[in-house]
Steps between C-alpha positions, in 0.01 A plus 500: 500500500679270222706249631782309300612197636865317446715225604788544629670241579267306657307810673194599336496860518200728501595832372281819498499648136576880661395877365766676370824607739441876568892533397487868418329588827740330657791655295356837544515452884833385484641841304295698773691284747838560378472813407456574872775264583753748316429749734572263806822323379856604612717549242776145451232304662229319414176364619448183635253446731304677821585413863198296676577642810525869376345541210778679333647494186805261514783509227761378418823557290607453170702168551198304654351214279153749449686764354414446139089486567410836578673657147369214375116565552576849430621371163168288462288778578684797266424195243118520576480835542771690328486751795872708497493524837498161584760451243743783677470310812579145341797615336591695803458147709664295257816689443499448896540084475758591242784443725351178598635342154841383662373388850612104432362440909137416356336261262231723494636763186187361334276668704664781591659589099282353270155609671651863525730539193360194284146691472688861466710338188157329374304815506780755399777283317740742694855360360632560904204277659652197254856556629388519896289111398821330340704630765280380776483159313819452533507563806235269580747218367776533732237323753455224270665178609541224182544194697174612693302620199371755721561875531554520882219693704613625842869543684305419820343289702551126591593380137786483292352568185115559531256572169201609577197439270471899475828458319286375190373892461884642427521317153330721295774737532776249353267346186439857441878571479550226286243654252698822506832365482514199323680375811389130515632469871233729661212275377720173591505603858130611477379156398813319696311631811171413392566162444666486830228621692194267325728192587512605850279759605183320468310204651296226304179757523707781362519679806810695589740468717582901629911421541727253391800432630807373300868387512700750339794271423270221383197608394303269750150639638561467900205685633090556377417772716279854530581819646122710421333196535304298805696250472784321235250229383225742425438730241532822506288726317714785338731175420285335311382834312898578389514140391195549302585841322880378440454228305210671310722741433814257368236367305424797349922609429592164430172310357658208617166239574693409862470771614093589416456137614624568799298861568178325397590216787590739724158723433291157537635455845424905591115532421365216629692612844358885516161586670221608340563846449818379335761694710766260670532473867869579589601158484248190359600327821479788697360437892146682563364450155215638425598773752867504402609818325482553142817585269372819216864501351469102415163514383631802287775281352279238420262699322773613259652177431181362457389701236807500335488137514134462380655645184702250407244188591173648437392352870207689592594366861815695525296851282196472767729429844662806364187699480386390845797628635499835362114505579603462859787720505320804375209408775527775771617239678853514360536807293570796710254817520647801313762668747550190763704233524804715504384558133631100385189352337466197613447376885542188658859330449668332669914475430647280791242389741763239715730843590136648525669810226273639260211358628127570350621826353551666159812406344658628205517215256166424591424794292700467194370153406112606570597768246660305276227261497232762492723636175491100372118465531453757321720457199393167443093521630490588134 
C-alpha cells in the first residue's frame, strides 16, 4: 500500500493512501435503517439513543439538545436519494422541533433548528422554514451576555455563567441569519463568541478545555473545568471535534484567516492523538487506553470537519485522516447490520462516560455527521 508521509508539527506522520470510502453502501444502509426507524418512532419524540441495559429504543422529546439530528439525516438522505417517503417523514419530524424556536432555556437552537429546519429551507427554500431560523436566532441572542462575549450555555450546575466548547456548533444559525437579514448583530454575536472561546478555551497545544466558567458581571474566567470529560485538564474527545468543525465552519461564513488558523491548529493537535484506525478514544487522556472505549459520534465529527477543512488548505493530512475514519466507520465494526442497532447506523458512542449515560451505544448525532460526511466525501472525491 502507498504511504504519504507529513509533518505536522513536529510529528512525522505515516499515512496510508486508502481505496475509495464505500459512501453509497454506507448511505444505502443508512435509508434501509431509517426507513425502519419510522415504523418504531412515537409520534413528538425522537430518537436518541438505545438503553445498554435493555436494549430498547430510548427517546426523547422535542425540547432536548438532539432534537434537530434525526430530521436532519432524514433531510441528508431525501438529498441522496430523493426517496418521498423519507421526505414525508422529515417534514413530518421537523414541523415537530417547530415549537422549539422560542425555547430561550438552551444554547443549543443550533443543533436542534438549524440541523432540522436549516437543511429543510436548503433543500426546499420553503418561505416558513426561513421564518422558524430568524426566529430561533433571535432567540438564541437573549443568552448572549456582551460584557462576557459569550452566549451562555447551561442554567445549571456549579457555575455562574458556563460556555461550553460545544457552544462553538450553535453559530451557524446566527451568520446564517445575518445572510438572510442583513442584520449585522447576528454575525457580531457569532464571531463575539468565537473570539471569546479561542482566547480561553484552549491550552498552548490547542487542546480544549470542555467548560469555562465566567463572571457574569465582569467578564473574568473563574473556572477551566469538564463535565464529559476524565478530568478538567484533559481533553476530551467530542470537545476537541466541536472545536475543530466550529471554527472550520466560521472560516468558511466569515473567511476571516483567524479563524482557519485556528481549525488547522486545532486539527494538528487531533491526528497525531487518535489510534491507528483513526477513531478517538472517548477522551485523549482517557484511563485504560488502549482498552478504553472508543467515541463513533467524535470520530464522525471529525471526519466532516476534516474534509471540509482539507478544502480550504489542500492538506492531504486532514483529506486522508478523513478517509481513515470513514474507512473505519463503515468496517462492520461500527456500522450496524441491516435491521440492528435499534436501526441508528452507527455503534459505539459514548455521550457522558463520568455519569456513565450513553455509554458505548448508538447515539443520534453520531449519525447525522457520519452522513453528512459520507455526503462531503463524496461531493468533493471528485
Amino acid at each position: 500500500m502507498k504511504r504519504l508521509l507529513f509533518l505536522l508539527g513536529s510529528v512525522l506522520l505515516i499515512i496510508p493512501v486508502s481505496a475509495q470510502v464505500p459512501a453509497d453502501k454506507a448511505l444505502n444502509l443508512a435509508i434501509q435503517q431509517y426507513k425502519q426507524m419510522m415504523t418504531h418512532v412515537p409520534d413528538s419524540l425522537l430518537p436518541r439513543t438505545t438503553d445498554n441495559k435493555t436494549g430498547k429504543l430510548v427517546t426523547a422529546g422535542t425540547d432536548w439538545w438532539t432534537s434537530g439530528f434525526y430530521p436532519g439525516t432524514l433531510w441528508y438522505l431525501y438529498e441522496y436519494s430523493k426517496d418521498k417517503t423519507i421526505l414525508k417523514e422529515a417534514r413530518k419530524r421537523t414541523t415537530e422541533v417547530e415549537k422549539e424556536q422560542y425555547n430561550k432555556t438552551t444554547h443549543d437552537l443550533g443543533f436542534m433548528m438549524y440541523c432540522s429546519f436549516g437543511n429543510a429551507y436548503r433543500l426546499t427554500k420553503n418561505p416558513k422554514d426561513k421564518q422558524v431560523l430568524i426566529t430561533s436566532a433571535r432567540t438564541l441572542t437573549t443568552r448572549f451576555n456582551p460584557v462576557v462575549g459569550c452566549i451562555k450555555s447551561w442554567d445549571h450546575g456549579k457555575w455562574k455563567f458556563p460556555v461550553i466548547i460545544d457552544n462553538m456548533m450553535n453559530l451557524e444559525l446566527l451568520t446564517w441569519a445575518t445572510k438572510e437579514t442583513g442584520d449585522t448583530s447576528f454575525a457580531h454575536i457569532a464571531r463575539t463568541h468565537a473570539n471569546t472561546t479561542m482566547k480561553n478555551h484552549f491550552r498552548p497545544d490547542y487542546s480544549s478545555y470542555h467548560v469555562i466558567g465566567y463572571d457574569p458581571e465582569t467578564g473574568a474566567v473563574v473556572a477551566k473545568n469538564t463535565a464529559q470529560g476524565f478530568a478538567d485538564s484533559s481533553a476530551w474527545a467530542r470537545g476537541q471535534a466541536w472545536g475543530l468543525y466550529g471554527y472550520t465552519m466560521m472560516f468558511r461564513e466569515t473567511k476571516d484567516k483567524a479563524y482557519l488558523e485556528q481549525a488547522k491548529q486545532i486539527a494538528n493537535y487531533i491526528i497525531p492523538h487518535l489510534p491507528a484506525d483513526k477513531v478517538p478514544y472517548w477522551d485523549f487522556d482517557a484511563p485504560g487506553i488502549p482498552d478504553a472505549k472508543r467515541d463513533a459520534s467524535a470520530g464522525a465529527v471529525m471526519a466532516s470537519a476534516l474534509l471540509e477543512l482539507s478544502q480550504y488548505t489542500k492538506n492531504q493530512a486532514y483529506w486522508q485522516t478523513a478517509v481513515q475514519i470513514l474507512h473505519t466507520l463503515c468496517s462492520d465494526e461500527y456500522l450496524a447490520k441491516a435491521g440492528t442497532n435499534n436501526n441508528f447506523i452507527l455503534k459505539h458512542s459514548v455521550g457522558h462516560l463520568p455519569a456513565n449515560s450513553e455509554v458505548d451505544v448508538p447515539l443520534t448525532y453520531a449519525d447525522y455527521y457520519f452522513v453528512e460526511a459520507l455526503l462531503r466525501y463524496k461531493k468533493y472525491n471528485k
